[in-house]
Structure formats: structure tokens, C-alpha cells
N, C-alpha and C positions, 0 to 999 in steps of 0.2 A: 530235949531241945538244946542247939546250941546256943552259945552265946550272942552270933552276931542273926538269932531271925528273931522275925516281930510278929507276933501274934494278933490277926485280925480277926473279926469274928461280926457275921451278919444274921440276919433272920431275914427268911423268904417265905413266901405263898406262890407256889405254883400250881395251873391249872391244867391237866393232858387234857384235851379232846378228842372224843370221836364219835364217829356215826353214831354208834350201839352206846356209847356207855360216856362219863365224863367220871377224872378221878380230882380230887382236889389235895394236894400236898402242902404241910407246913412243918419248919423246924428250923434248923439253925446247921451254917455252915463256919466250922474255923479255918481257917488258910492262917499257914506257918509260911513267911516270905521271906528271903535271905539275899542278903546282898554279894554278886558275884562280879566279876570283873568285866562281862558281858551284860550286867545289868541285873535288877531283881528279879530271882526266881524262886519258883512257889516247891518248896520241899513237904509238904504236908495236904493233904487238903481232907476233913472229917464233917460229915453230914449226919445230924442227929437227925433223927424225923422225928414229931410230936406223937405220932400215935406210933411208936416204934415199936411197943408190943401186939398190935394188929398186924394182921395179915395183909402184905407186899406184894400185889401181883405182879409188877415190874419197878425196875430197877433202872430201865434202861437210860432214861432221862438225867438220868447223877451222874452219869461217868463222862 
């Protein structure tokens, strides 16, 4: 990490839906933010999931 970012860090529940099936997701997001000349920008961003050792059927929702 360098010197000038700030380390934030949240906790989320998020729900996918759909016809056939509902997934329910929980964990924790940190975001590394750095101050640039153009403004604050995000050089980090790490997603833990709570059940991290279970099986992921998509990912796609995090990116």
C-alpha cells in the first residue's frame, strides 16, 4: 500500500434473482482510494465472500 491511499472497507448482503433459482451473497468489500490530481481514485478493490470456501456458481455480479 502506498502512502497517500486510505483504506475503506464495507460489508454487504446481496440478493441475484431469477426465475429458476435465487442466490443470496454476504461478505466484505475493501477499497484502497488514492488521491490523484483528477480526483479520488480506487487502486484496489478485494471482495471476501463469507462462505468463500463453498461453491461459486458466478462471479459475475462483483466485477
Amino acid at each position: 500500500m502506498k502512502g497517500s491511499d486510505h483504506v475503506v472497507e464495507a460489508n454487504f448482503i446481496l440478493v441475484e434473482y431469477a426465475l429458476t433459482r435465487r442466490e443470496v451473497w454476504a461478505g466484505r468489500t475493501r477499497y484502497h482510494l488514492r488521491a490523484t490530481p483528477d480526483g479520488i481514485r480506487m487502486s484496489l478493490k478485494l471482495v471476501n465472500l463469507l462462505d468463500q470456501d463453498g461453491e461459486v456458481p458466478s462471479m459475475g455480479f462483483l466485477i
